[in-house]
PAZAPA-4460 file (N, C-alpha, C; in steps of 0.05 Angstrom, whole numbers, plus 32768, in hexadecimal, padded with zeros to 4 digits):
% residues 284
    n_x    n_y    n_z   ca_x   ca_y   ca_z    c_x    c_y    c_z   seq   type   mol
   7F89   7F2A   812A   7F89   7F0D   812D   7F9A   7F01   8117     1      X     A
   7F9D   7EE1   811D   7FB1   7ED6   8108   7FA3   7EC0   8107     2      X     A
   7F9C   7EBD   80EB   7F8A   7EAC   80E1   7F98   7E8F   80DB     3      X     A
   7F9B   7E77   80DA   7FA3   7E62   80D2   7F8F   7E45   80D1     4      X     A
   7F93   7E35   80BD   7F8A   7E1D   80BC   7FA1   7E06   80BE     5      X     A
   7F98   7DEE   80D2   7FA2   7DE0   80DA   7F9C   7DC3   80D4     6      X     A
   7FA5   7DAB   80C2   7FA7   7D94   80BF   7FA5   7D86   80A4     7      X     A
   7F9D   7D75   809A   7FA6   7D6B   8084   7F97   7D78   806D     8      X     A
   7FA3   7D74   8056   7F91   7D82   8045   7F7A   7D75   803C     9      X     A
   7F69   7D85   8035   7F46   7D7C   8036   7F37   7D83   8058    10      X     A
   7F4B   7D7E   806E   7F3E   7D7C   8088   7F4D   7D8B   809F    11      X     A
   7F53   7DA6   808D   7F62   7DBD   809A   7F4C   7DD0   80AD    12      X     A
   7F50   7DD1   80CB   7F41   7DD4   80DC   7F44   7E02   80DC    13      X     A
   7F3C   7E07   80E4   7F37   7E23   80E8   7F46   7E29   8108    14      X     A
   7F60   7E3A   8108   7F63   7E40   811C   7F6E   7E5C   8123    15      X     A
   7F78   7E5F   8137   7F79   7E83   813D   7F9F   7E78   814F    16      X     A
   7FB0   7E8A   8149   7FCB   7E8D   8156   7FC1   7EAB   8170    17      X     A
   7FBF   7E9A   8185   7FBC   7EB5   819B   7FD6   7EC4   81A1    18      X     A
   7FD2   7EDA   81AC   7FE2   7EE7   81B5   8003   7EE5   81C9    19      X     A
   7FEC   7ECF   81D3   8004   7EC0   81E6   801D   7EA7   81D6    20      X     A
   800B   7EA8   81B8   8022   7E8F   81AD   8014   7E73   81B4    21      X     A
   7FFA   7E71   81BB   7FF2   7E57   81BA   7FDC   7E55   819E    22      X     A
   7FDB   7E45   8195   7FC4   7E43   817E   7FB0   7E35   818A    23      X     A
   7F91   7E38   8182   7F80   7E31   8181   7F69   7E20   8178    24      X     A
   7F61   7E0E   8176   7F46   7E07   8155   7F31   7E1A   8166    25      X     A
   7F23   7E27   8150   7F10   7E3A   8153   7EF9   7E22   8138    26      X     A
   7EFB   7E0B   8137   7EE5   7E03   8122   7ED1   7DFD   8130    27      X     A
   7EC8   7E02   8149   7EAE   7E03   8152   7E9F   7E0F   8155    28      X     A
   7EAF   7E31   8158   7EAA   7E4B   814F   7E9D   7E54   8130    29      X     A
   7EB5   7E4D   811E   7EB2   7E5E   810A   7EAE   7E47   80F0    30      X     A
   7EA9   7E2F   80EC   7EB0   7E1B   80D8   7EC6   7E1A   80CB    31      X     A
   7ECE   7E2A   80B4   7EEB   7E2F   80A8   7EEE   7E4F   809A    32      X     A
   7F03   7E58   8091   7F05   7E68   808C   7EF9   7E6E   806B    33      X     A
   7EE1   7E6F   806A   7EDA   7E6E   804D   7ECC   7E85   8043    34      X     A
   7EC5   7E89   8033   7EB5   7EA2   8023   7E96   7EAD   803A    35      X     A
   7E90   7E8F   8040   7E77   7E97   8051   7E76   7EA4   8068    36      X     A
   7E99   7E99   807A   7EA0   7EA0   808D   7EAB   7EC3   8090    37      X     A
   7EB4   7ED0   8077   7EB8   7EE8   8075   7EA9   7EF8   806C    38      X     A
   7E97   7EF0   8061   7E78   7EFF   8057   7E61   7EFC   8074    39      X     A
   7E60   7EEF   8083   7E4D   7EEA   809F   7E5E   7EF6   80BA    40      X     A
   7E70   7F12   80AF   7E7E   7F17   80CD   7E8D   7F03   80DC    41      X     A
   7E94   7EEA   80CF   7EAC   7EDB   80E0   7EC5   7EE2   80EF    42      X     A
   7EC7   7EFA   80E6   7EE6   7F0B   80F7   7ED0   7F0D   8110    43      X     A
   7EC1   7F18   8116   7EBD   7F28   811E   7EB2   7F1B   813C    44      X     A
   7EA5   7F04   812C   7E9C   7EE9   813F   7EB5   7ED3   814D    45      X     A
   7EC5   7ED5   8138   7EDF   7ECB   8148   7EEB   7EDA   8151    46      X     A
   7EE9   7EF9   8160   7EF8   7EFF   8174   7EF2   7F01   8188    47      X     A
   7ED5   7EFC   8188   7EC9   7EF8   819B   7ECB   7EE0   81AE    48      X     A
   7ECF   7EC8   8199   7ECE   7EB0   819F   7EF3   7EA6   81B4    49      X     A
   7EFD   7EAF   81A6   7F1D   7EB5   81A5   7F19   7EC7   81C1    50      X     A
   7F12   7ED9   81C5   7F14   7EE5   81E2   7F08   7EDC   81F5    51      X     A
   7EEC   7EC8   81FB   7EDD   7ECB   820C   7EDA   7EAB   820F    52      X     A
   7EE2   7E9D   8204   7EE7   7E77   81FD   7F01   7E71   8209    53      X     A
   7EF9   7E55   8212   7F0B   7E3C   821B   7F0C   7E31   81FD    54      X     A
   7F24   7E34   81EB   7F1F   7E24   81D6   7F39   7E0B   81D3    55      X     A
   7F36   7DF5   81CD   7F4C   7DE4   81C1   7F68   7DE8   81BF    56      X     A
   7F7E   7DE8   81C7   7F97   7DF0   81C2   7FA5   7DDB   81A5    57      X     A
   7FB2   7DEA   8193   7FB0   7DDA   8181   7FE1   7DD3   817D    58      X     A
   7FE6   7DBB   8181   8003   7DC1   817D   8008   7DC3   8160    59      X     A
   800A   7DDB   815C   800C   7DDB   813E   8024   7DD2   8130    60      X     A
   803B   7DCC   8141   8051   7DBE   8139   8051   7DA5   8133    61      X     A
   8044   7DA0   813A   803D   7D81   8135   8025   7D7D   811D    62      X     A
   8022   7D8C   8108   8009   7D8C   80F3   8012   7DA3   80E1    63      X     A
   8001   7D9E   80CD   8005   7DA3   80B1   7FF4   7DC1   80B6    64      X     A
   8009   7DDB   80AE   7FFA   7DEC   80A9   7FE8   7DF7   808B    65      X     A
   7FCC   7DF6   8084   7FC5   7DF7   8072   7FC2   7E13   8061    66      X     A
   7FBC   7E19   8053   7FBC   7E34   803E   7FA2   7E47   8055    67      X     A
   7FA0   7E59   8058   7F92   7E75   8078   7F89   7E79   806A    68      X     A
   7F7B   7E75   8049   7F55   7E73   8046   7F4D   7E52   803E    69      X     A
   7F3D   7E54   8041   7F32   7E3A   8037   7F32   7E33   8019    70      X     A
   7F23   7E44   8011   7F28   7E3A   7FE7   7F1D   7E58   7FE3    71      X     A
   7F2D   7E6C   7FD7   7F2A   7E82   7FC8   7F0A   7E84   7FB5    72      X     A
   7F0B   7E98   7FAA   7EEF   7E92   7F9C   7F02   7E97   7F83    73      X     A
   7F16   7EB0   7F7C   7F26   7EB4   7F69   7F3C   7EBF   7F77    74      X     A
   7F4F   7EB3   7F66   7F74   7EC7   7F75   7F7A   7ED9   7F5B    75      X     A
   7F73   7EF2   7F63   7F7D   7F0D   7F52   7F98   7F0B   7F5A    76      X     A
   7FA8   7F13   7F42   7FC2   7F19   7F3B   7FCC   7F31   7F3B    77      X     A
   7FE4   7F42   7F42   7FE9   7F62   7F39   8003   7F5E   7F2A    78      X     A
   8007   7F5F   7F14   8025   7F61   7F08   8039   7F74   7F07    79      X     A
   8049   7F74   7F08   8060   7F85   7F02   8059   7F99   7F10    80      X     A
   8059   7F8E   7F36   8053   7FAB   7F46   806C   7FB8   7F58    81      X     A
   807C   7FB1   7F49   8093   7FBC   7F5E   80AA   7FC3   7F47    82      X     A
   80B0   7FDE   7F45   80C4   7FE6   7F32   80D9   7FD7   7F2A    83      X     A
   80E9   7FCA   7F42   80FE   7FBA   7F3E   8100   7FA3   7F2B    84      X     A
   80E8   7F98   7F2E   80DA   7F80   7F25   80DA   7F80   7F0C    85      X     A
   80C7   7FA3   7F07   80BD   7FA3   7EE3   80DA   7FA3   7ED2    86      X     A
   80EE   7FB3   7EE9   8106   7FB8   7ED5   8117   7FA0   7ED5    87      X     A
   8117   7F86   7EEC   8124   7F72   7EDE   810D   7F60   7ECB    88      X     A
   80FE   7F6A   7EC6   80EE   7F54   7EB1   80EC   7F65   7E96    89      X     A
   8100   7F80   7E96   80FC   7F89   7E7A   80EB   7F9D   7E71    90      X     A
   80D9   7FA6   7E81   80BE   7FB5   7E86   80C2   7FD1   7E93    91      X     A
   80B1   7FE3   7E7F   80AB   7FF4   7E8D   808B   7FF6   7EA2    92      X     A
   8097   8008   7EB4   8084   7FFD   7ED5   8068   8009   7EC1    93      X     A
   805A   7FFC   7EC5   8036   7FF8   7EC2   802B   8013   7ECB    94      X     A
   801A   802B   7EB3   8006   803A   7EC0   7FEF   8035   7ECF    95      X     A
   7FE3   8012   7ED1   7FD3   800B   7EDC   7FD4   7FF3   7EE1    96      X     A
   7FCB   7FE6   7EF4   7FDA   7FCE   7F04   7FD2   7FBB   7EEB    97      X     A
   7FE0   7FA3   7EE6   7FE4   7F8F   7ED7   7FD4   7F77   7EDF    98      X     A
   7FBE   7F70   7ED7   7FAA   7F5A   7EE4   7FA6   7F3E   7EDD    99      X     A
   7FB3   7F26   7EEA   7FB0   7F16   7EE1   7F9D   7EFF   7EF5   100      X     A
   7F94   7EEA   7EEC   7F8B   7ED5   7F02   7F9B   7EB7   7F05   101      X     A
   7F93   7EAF   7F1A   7FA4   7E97   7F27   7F8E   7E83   7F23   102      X     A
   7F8A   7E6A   7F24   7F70   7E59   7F22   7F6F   7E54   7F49   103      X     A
   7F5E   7E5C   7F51   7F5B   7E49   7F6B   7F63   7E3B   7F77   104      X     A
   7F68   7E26   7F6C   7F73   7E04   7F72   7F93   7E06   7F7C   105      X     A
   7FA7   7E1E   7F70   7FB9   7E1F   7F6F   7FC4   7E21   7F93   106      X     A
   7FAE   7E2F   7FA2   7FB3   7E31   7FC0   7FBC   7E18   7FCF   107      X     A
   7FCC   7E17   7FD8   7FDF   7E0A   7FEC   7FE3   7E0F   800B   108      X     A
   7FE7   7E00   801B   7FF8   7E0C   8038   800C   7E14   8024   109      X     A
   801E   7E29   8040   8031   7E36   8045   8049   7E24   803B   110      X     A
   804A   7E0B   804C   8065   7DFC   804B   805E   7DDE   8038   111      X     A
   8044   7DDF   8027   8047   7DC4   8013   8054   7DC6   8008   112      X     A
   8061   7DAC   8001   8075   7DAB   7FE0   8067   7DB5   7FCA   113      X     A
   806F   7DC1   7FB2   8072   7DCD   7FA3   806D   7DBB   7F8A   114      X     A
   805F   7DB5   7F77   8066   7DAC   7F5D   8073   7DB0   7F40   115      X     A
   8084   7DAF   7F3B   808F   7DBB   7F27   8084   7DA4   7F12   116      X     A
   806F   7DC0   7EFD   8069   7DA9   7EE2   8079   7D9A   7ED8   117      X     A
   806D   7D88   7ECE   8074   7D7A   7EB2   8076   7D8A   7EA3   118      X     A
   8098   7D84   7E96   80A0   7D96   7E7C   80A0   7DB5   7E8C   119      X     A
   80A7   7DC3   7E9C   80B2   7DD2   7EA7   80CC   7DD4   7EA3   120      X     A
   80D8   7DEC   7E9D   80FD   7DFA   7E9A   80F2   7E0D   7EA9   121      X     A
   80E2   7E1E   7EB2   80E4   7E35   7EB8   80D3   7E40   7ECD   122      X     A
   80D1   7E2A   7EE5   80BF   7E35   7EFE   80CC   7E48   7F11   123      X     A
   80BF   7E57   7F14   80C9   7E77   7F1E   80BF   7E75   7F3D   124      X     A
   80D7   7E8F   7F4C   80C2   7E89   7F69   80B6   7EB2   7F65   125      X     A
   80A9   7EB5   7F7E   8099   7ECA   7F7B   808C   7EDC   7F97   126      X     A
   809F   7EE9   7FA6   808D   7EE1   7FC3   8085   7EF9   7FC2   127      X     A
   805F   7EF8   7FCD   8055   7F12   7FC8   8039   7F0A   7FE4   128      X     A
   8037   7F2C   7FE4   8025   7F35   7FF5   8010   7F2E   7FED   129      X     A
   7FF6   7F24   7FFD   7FDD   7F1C   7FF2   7FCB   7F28   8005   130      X     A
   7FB7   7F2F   7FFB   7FA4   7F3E   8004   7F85   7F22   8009   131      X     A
   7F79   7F29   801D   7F61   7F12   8018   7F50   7F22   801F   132      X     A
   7F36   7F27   8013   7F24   7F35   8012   7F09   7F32   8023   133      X     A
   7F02   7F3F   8038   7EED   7F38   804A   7ECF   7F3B   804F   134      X     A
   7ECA   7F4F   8038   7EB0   7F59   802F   7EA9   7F5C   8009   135      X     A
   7E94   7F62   8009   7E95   7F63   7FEA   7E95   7F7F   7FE3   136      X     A
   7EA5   7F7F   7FCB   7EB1   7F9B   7FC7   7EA6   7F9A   7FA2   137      X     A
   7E9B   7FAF   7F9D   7E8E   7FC1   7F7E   7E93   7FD8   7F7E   138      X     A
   7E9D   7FDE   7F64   7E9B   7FFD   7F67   7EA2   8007   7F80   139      X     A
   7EB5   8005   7F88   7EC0   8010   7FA2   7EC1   8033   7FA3   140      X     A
   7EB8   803F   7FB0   7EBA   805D   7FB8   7ED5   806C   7FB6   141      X     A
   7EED   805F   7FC0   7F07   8065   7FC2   7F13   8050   7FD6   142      X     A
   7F33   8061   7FDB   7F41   804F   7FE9   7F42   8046   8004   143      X     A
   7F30   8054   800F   7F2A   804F   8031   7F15   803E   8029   144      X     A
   7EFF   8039   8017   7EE9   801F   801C   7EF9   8012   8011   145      X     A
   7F12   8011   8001   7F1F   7FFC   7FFA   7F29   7FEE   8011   146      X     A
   7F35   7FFA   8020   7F3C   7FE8   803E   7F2C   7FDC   8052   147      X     A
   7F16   7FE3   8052   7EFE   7FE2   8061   7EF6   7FC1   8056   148      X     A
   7EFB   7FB8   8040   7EF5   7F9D   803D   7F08   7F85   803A   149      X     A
   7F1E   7F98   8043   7F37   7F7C   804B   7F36   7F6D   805B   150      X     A
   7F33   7F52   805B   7F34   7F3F   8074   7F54   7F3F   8084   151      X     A
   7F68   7F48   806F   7F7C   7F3A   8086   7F98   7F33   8069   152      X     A
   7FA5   7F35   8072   7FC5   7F2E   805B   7FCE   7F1E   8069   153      X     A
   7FE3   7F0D   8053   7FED   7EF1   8050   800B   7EF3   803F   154      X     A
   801B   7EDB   8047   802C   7ED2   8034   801F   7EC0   801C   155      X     A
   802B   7ECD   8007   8025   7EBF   7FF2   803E   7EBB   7FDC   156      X     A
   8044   7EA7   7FD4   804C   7E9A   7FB9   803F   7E90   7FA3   157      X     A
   804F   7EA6   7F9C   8040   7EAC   7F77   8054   7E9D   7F60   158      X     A
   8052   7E7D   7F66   8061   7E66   7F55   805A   7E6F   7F3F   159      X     A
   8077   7E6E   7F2A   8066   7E72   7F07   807C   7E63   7EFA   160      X     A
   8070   7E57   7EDA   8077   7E4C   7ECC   8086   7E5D   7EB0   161      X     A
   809C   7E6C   7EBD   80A0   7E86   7EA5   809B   7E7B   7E80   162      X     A
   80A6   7E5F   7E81   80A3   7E66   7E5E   807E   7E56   7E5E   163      X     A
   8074   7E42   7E76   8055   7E46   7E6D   8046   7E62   7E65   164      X     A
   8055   7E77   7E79   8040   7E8D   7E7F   8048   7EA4   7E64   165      X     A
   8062   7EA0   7E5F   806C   7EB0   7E42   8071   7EB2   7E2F   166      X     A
   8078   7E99   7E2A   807F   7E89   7E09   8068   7E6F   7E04   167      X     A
   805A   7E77   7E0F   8042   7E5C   7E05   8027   7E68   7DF5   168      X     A
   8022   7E85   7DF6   8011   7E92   7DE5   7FFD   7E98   7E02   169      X     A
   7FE6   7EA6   7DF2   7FD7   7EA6   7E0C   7FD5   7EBE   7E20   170      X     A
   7FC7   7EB2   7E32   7FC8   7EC4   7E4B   7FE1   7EB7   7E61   171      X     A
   7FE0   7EC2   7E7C   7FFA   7EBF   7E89   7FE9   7EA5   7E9B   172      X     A
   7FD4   7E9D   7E9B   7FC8   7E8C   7EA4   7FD4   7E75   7EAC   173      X     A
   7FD9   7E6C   7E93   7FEC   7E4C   7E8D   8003   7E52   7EA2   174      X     A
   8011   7E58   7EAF   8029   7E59   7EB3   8026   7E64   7ED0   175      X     A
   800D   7E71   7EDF   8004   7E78   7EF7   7FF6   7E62   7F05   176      X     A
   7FE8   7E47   7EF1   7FD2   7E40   7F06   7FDC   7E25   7EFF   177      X     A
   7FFB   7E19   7EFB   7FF8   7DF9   7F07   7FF4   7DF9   7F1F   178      X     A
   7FEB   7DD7   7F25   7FE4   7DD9   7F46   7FFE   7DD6   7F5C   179      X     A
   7FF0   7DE4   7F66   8003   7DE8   7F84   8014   7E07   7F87   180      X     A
   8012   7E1D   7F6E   801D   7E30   7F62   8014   7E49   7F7D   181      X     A
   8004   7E40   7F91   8008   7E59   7F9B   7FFF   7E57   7FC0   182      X     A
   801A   7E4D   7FC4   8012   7E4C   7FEC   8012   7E5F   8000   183      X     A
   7FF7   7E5D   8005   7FFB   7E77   8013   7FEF   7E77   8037   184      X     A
   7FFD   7E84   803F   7FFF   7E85   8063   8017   7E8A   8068   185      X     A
   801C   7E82   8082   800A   7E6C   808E   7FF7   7E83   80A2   186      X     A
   7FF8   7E9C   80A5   7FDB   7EA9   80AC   7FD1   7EBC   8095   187      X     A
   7FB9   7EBB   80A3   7FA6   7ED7   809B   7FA9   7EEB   80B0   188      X     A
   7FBD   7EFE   80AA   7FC1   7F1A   80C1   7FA6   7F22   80C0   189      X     A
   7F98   7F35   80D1   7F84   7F45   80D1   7F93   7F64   80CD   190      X     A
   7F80   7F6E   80C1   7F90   7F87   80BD   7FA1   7F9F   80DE   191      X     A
   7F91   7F9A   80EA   7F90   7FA8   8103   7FAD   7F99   8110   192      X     A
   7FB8   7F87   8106   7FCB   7F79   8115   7FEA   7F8A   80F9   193      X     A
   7FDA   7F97   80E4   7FF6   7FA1   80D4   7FFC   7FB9   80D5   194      X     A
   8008   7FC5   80E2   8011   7FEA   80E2   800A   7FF3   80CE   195      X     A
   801B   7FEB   80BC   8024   7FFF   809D   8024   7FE7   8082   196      X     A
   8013   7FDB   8079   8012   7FC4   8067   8026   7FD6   8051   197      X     A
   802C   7FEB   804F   803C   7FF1   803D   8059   7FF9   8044   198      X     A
   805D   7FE7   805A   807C   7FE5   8062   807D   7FD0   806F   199      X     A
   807F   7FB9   8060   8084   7F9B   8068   809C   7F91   8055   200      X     A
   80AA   7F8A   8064   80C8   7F7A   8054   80BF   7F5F   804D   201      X     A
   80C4   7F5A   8035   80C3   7F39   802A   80D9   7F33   8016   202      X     A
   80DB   7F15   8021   80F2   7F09   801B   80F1   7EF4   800B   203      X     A
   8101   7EE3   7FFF   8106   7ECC   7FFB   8120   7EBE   7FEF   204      X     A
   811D   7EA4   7FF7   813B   7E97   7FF7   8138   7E7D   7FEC   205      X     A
   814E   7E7B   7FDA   8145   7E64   7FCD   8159   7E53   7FDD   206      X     A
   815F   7E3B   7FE3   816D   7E28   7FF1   8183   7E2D   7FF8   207      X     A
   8180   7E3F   800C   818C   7E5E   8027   8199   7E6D   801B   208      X     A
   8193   7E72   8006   81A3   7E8C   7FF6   818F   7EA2   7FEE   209      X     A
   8193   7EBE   7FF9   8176   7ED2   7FF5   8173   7EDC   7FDD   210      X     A
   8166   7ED4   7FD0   815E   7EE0   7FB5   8145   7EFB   7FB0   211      X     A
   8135   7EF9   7FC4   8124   7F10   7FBB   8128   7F21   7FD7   212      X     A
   812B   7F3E   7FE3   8129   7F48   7FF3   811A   7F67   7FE6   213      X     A
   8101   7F71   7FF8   80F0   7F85   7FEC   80E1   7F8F   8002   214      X     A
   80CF   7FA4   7FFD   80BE   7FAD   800C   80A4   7FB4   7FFA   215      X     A
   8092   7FB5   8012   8077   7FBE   8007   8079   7FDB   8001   216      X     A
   8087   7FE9   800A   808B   800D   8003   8091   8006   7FEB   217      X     A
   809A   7FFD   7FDC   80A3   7FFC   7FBE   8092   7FED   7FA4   218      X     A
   8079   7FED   7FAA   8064   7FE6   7FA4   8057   8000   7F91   219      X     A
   8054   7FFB   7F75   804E   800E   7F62   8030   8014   7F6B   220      X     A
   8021   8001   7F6F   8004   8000   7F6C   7FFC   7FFA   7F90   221      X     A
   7FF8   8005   7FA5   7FF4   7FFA   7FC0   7FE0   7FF3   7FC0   222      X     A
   7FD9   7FE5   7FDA   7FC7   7FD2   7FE4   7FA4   7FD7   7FDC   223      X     A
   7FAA   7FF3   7FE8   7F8F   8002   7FEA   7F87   800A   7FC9   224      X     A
   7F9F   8018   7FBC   7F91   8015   7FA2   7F89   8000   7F8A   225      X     A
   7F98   7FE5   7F90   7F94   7FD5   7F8C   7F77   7FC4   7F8E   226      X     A
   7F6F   7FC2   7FA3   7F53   7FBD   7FA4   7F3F   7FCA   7F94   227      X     A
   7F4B   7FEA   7FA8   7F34   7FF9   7F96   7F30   7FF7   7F78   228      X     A
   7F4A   7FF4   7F6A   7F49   7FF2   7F4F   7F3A   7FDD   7F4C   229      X     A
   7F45   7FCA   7F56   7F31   7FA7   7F4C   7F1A   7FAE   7F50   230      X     A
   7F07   7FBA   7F5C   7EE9   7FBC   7F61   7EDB   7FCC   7F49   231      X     A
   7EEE   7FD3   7F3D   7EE1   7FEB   7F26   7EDA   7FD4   7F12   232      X     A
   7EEC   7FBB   7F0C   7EE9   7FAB   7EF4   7ED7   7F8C   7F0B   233      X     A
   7ED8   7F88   7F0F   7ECC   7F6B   7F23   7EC1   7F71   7F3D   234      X     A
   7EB5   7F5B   7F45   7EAA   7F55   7F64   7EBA   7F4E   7F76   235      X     A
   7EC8   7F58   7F85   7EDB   7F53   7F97   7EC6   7F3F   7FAF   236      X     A
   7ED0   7F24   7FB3   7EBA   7F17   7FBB   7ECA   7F16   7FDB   237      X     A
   7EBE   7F0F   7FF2   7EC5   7EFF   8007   7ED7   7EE5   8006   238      X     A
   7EF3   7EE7   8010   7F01   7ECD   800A   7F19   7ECF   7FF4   239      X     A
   7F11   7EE2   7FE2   7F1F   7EE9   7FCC   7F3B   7EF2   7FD1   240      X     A
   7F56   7EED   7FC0   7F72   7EE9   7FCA   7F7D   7EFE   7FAC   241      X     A
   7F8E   7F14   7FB6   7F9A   7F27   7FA6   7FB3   7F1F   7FAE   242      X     A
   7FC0   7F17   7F9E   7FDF   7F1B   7F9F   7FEA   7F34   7F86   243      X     A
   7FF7   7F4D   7F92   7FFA   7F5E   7F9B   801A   7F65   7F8A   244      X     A
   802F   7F45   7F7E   8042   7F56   7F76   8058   7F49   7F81   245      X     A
   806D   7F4B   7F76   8088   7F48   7F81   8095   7F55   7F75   246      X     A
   80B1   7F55   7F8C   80CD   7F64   7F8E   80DE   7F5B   7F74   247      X     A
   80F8   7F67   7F73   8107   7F56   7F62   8116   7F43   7F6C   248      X     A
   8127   7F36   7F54   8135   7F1F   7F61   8124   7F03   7F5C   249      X     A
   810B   7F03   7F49   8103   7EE8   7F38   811D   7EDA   7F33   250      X     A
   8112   7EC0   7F24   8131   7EB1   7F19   812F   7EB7   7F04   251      X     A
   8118   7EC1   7EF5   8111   7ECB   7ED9   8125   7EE5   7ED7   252      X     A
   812E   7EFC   7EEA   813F   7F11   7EF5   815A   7F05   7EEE   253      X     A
   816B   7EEE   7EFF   8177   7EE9   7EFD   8196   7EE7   7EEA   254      X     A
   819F   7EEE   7EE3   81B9   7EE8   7EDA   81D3   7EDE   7EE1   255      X     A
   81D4   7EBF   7EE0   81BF   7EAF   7EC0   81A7   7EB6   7ED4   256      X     A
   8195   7EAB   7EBC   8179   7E9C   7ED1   8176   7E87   7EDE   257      X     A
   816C   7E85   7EF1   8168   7E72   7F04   8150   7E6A   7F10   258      X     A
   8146   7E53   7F03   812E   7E46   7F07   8131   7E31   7F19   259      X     A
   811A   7E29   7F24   810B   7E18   7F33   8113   7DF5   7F28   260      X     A
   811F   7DE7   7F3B   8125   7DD7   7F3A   8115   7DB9   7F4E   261      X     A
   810E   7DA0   7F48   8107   7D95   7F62   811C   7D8C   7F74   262      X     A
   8119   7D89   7F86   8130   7D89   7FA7   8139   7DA4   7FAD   263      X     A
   8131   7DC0   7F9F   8134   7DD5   7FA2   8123   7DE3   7FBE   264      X     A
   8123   7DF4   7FD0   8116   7DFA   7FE6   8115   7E16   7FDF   265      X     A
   80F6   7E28   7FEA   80F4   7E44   7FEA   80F0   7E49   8008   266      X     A
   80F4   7E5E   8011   80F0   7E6B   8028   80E6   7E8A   802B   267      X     A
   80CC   7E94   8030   80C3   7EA4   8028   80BA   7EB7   804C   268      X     A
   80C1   7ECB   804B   80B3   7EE2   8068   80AE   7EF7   805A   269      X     A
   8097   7EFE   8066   8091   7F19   8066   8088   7F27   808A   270      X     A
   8093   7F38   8082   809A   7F49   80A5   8073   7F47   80B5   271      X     A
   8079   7F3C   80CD   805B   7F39   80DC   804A   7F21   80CE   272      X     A
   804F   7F18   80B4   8035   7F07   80AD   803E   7EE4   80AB   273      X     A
   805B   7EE3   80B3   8064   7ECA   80AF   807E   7EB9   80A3   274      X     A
   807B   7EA3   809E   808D   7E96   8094   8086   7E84   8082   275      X     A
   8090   7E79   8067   8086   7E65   805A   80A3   7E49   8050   276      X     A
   809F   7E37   8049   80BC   7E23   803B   80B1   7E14   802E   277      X     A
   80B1   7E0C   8011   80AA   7E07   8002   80BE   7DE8   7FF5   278      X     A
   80B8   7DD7   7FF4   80CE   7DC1   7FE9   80CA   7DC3   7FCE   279      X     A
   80D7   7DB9   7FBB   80D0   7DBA   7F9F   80D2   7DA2   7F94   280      X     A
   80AC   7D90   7F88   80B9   7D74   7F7C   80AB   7D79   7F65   281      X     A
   80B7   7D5C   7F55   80A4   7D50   7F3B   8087   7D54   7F42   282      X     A
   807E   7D5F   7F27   805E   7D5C   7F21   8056   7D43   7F1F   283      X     A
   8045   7D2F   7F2B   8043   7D11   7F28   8039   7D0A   7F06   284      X     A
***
């Protein structure tokens, strides 16, 4: 299935993209896509609902697509997961995945404008695989119960503030979680709808010129060990959003560098899970 929310923000409705290419509201079914909804079997009840229902046709062209969970409980980070990446940032590749966090708030639709802080030189783009998590995961057994509690992958943009996140002291915090720093959709794939999550091409283009081109094969740390690892140190909760890493080709990469500008546009795909475009303005 392909998970999406539909309408303004605050009053983004719960809907399903069928097979045939029509969308649906499923919020009479399932309420929204939230922590409670993935911890109470909600997949499982909306395919039901989705197969055997007369539901709403929704024109989604005409409405605002919203961020394919509702509000995260935490957005886990994976750094420096793609060789290319570590070697344009100077780094040697990580014996163990690199863990940082996002604040919540930072989730966006797919296609909202973008904020670039106050006092910003150095907003970065970042397009990465995200994982959303569908059961609660401890101490995980290995890498098959690691999969067993995936709800479903997403596009995600992993916005960063390079000299907040590197020259300001600190953790990488500052420079991951201004608001609006991370939009993600516009679905929630279900796993059963992805062949090989570790052979997905992702892209991105900054205002039509391709700057990042990659795959998930080239991923130091994969999907499945990724989780599993996170369960050894935290509670992998229901709802919960792993972004997973990017390719090379940052503007931080760049030579010169090339940062994030407002009137600037991103354009972000990853193979099966979507499309994203990002405008870029002033922080108010």
């Amino acid at each position: 299935m392909r998970l999406l929310r539909v309408g303004p923000p605050g009053q983004e409705r719960p809907c399903v993209l069928r097979e045939d290419g029509t969308v649906v509201d499923v919020s009479s079914e399932v309420g929204d896509y939230t922590a409670d909804f993935f911890a109470h079997d909600g997949l499982a009840r909306l395919r039901t609902a989705v197969g055997s229902q007369e539901l709403p046709v929704v024109d989604v062209d005409a409405e605002r697509i919203g961020a394919c969970v509702a509000r995260p409980g935490k957005i886990v980070c994976v750094g420096l997961n793609y060789r290319d990446h570590a070697a344009e940032s100077g780094l040697a590749a990580p014996g163990e995945p690199v863990i940082f966090f996002k604040a919540p708030n930072t989730v966006v639709g797919p296609n909202d404008d973008v904020r670039v802080p106050r006092g910003s030189e150095k907003t970065d783009w970042e397009v990465e695989l995200a994982i959303v998590i569908g059961a609660e995961g401890r101490y995980l057994a290995d890498e098959d119960a690691a999969l067993d509690i995936v709800a479903g992958y997403a596009v995600s943009h992993d916005v960063s503030e390079r000299a907040f996140q590197l020259e300001r002291g600190g953790q990488w915090v500052k420079g991951k979680s201004c608001e609006t720093f991370n939009p993600l959709g516009p679905y929630l794939v279900t796993p059963d709808e992805v062949a090989d999550v570790q052979s997905l091409s992702l892209s991105l283009s900054l205002n039509g010129e391709k700057r990042q081109s990659g795959t998930t094969a080239d991923m130091i740390f994969p999907v499945a060990h990724i989780v599993h690892y996170l369960s050894q140190f935290m509670v992998l909760e229901p709802g919960d959003v792993i972004n997973t890493g990017t390719p090379a080709g940052v503007g931080m990469g760049q030579s010169p560098q090339r940062f994030l500008r407002a009137g600037d546009v991103t354009e972000l795909e990853i193979d099966g899970l979507g499309r994203q475009r990002q405008l870029f303005v002033p922080a108010p």
